[in-house]
N, C-alpha and C positions, 0 to 999 in steps of 0.2 A: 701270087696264087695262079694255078694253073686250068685249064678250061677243065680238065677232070675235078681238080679239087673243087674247084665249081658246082660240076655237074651233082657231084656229093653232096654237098651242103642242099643243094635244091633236092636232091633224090629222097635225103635224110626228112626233110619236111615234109613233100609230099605224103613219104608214110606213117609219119607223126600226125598228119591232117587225118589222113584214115583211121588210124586209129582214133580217134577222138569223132569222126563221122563216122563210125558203129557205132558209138556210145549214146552220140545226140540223138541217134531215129532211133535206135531201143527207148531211151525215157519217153517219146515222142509215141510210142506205139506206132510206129512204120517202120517194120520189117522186111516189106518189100524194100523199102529204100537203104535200110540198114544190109540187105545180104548183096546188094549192087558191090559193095566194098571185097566181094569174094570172087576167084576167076568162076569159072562155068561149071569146069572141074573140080571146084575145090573143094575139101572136106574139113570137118570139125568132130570133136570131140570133148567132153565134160567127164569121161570116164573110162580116159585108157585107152589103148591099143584096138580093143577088142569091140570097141563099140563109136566107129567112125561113121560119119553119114555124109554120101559123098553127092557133090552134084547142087547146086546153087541153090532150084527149086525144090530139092530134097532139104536141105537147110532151112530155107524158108517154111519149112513144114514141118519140121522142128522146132525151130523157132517161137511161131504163129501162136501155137497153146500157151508153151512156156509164159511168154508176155501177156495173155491174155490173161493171165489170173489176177495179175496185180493193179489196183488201181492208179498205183503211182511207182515210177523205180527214178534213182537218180544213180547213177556209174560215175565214177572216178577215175583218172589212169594217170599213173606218176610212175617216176624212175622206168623212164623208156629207155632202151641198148638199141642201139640198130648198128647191125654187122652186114657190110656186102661182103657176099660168095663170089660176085662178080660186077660187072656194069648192069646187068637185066635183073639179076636174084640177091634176095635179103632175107635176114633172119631177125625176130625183132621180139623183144622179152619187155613186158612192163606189168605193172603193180594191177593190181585192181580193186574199187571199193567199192560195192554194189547196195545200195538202201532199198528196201523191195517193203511197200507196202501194200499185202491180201488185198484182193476186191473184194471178198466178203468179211469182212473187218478181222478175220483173224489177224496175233502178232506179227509184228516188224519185223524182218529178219535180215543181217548183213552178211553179205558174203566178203572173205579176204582171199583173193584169189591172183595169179597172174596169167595173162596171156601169150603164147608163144608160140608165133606166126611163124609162117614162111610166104617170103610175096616174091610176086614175078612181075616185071613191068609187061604190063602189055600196051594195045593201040587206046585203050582208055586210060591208059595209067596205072598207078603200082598197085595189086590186086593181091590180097590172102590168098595161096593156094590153099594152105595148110595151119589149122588153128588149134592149139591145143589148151586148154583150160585145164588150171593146178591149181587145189585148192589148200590153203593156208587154215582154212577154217570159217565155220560160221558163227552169229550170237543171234540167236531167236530160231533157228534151224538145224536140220540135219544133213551134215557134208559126207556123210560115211558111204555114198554113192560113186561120191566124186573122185578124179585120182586126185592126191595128196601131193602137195609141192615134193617132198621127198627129202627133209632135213639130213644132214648128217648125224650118226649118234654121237 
């Protein structure tokens, strides 16, 4: 094995760890510490093209509502890919299963959805530029908001 092939193996985990460190401070309710995982720059979206919100503190303010509603959520992440573009840039696709239960006791509702990142290594380490959420569907909700994974017919 080679010191690159190395470097890979360590790089592949690092962004494997972040991923899974968004997931832990979402159920956790710290959002501050969950959008640390994003560069300064970076942007996210839940629906599409057309509706990105860009800038770390803008995230987190995004964010902040959303979690607040739920008394309790628990995230999932399986069947991770991770592809380098290069030694600094990656692109990374995995499952998601999100349990969200109302703070005011309305219905449970799950989300099935996948994330599909883009990260840059930077001086703190491997950072989401770019975060796109695809939704497979929900059970107690309404995803008709959401963009849609995009099956084949």
């Amino acid at each position: 094995m080679n010191d690159d092939m190395l470097q890979q193996i360590m790089d592949r985990q690092a962004i494997t760890d972040g991923l899974h460190w968004y997931t832990r401070w979402v159920d956790l309710n710290r959002v501050d510490k969950q959008v640390e995982i994003f560069t300064d720059d970076g942007r996210i979206t839940f629906q599409g093209d057309d509706a990105w919100t860009v800038g770390r503190a803008n995230i987190e303010a995004l964010i902040t509502p959303l979690v607040a509603i739920y008394q309790a959520t628990h995230h999932y992440i399986s069947n991770i890919e991770i592809t380098f573009d290069s030694a600094d840039e990656a692109h990374s696709q995995c499952y998601l299963h999100a349990w969200h239960r109302p703070a005011d006791g309305g219905d449970d509702f799950t989300l099935y959805a996948q994330y599909h990142d883009r990260w840059t290594r930077t001086q703190d380490g491997w950072r989401i530029r770019e975060r796109r959420l695809k939704t497979a569907g929900t059970v107690g909700g309404d995803s008709s908001a959401l963009e849609p994974i995009g099956r084949a017919d």
